[in-house]
C-alpha positions as CSV (number, residue, x, y, z in Angstrom):
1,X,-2.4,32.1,-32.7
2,X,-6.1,33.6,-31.2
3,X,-8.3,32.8,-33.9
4,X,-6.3,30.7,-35.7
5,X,-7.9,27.3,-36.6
6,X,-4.9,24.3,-35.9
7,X,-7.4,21.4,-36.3
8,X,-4.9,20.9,-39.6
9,X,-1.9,21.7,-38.0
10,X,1.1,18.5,-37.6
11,X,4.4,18.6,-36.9
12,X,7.4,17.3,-39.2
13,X,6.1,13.8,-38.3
14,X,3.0,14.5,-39.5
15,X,1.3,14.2,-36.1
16,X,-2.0,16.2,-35.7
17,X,-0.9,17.2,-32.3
18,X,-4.3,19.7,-32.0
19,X,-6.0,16.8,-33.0
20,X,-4.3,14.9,-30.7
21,X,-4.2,16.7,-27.4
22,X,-8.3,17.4,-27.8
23,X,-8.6,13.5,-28.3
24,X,-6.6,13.1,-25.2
25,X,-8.6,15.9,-23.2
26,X,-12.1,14.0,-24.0
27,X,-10.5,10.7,-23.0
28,X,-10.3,12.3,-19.4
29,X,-6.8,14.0,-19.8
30,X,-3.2,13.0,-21.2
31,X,0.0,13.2,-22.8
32,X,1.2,13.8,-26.8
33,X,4.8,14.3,-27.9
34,X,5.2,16.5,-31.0
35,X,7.6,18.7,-32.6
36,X,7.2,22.4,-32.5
37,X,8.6,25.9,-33.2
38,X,10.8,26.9,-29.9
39,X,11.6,30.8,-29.8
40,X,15.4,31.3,-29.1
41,X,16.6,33.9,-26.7
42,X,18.2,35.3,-30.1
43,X,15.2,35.8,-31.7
44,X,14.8,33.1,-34.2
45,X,12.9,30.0,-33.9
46,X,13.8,26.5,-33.8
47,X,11.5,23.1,-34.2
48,X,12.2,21.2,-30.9
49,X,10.6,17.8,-29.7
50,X,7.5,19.3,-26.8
51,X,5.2,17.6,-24.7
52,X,1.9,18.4,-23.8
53,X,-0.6,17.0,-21.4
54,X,-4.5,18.4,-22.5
55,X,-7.7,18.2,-20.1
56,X,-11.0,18.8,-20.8
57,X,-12.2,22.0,-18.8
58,X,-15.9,20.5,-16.6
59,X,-19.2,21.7,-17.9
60,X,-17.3,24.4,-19.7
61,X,-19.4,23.1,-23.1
62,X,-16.4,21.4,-24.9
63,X,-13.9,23.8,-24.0
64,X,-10.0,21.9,-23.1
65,X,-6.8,23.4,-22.4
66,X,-3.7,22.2,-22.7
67,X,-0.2,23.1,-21.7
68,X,3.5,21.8,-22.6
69,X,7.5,22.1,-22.2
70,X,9.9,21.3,-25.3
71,X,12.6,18.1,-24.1
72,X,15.3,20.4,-24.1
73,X,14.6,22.8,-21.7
74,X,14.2,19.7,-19.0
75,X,17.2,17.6,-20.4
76,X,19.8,19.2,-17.9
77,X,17.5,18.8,-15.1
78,X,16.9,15.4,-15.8
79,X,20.4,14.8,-16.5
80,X,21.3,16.1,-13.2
81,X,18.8,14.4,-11.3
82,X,19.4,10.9,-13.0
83,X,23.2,11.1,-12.1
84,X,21.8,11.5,-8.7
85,X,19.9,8.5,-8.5
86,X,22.6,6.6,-10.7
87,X,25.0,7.4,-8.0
88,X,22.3,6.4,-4.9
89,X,21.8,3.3,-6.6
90,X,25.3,2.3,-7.1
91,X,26.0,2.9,-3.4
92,X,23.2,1.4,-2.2
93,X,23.6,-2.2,-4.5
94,X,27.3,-2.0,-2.9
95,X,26.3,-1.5,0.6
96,X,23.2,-4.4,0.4
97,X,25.7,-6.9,-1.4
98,X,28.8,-6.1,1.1
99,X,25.5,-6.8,4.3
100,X,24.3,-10.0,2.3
101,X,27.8,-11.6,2.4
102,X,29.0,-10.6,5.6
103,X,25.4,-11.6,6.9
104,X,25.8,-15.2,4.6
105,X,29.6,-15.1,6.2
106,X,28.7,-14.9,10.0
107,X,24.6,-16.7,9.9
108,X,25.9,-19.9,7.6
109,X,28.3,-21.0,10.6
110,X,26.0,-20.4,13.4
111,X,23.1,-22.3,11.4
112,X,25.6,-25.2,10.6
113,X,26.5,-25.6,14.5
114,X,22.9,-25.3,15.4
115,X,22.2,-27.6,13.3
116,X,24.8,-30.4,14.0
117,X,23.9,-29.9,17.6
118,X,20.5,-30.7,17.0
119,X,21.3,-33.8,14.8
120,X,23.7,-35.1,17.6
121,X,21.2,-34.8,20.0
122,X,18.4,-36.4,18.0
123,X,21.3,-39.4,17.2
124,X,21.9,-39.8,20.9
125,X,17.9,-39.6,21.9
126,X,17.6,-42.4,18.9
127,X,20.7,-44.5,20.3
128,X,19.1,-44.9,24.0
129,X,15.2,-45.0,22.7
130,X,16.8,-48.2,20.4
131,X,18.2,-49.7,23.3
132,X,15.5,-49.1,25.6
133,X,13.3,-51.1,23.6
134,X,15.8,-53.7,22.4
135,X,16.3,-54.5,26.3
136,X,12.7,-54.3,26.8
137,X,11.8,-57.4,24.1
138,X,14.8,-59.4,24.8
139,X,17.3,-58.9,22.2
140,X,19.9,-57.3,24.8
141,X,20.9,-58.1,28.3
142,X,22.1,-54.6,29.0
143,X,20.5,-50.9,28.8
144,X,22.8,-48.4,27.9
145,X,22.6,-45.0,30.0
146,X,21.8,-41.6,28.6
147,X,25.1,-39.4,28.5
């Protein structure tokens, strides 16, 4: 392809990927996806869907480059590597729901008795602070003791 001039050139989309990639390298670097001829370890060529990323080269007077791998060749790495985070996931969402409830199980009953406790406590404080005060103007002969 030296010498060959692709500003014309699309893919079966009819995406002017040269165009493309040197709009995306003079917008500071960046991504196209395209369709393009793969060569086959056979020999013949296939059109396979390829992405590029393109970056303007500095003070090299408009010069860009531009590099790219087709979908397929990643496909089983990704594959792979999603199944492995699919799978850490999974275990994980288990293990975090199976804490929350046992946490829920085992806090909820301690907060509950803390809590009663406290509202006992604040009911018998209430109790003798009324009495108290209805001994002091009159109302009762007798002041009940704190327990």
């Amino acid at each position: 392809m030296i010498g060959t001039d692709l500003h014309n050139a699309k893919d079966e989309n009819g995406i002017f990927y040269v165009r493309e990639l040197y709009q995306r390298a003079l917008d500071k670097g960046g991504f196209v996806t395209f369709h393009f001829t793969k060569p086959q370890p056979n020999g013949e060529n296939t059109i396979a869907e390829k992405t590029a990323y393109s970056y303007l080269i500095p003070n090299a007077d408009d010069l860009w480059i531009s590099t790219g791998v087709y979908k397929d060749t990643l496909e089983p790495y990704i594959d792979r590597s999603l199944e492995e985070l699919l799978s850490f996931f999974s275990k994980s969402f288990f293990k975090t729901v199976l804490f929350s409830i046992i946490f829920i199980l085992i806090i909820i009953p301690f907060i509950f008795i803390f809590y009663r406790n406290l509202i006992v406590g604040v009911q018998g404080i209430d109790a003798n602070i009324t009495s108290f005060f209805n001994f002091i103007n009159h109302k009762t002969k007798n002041v009940s003791t704190i327990e």
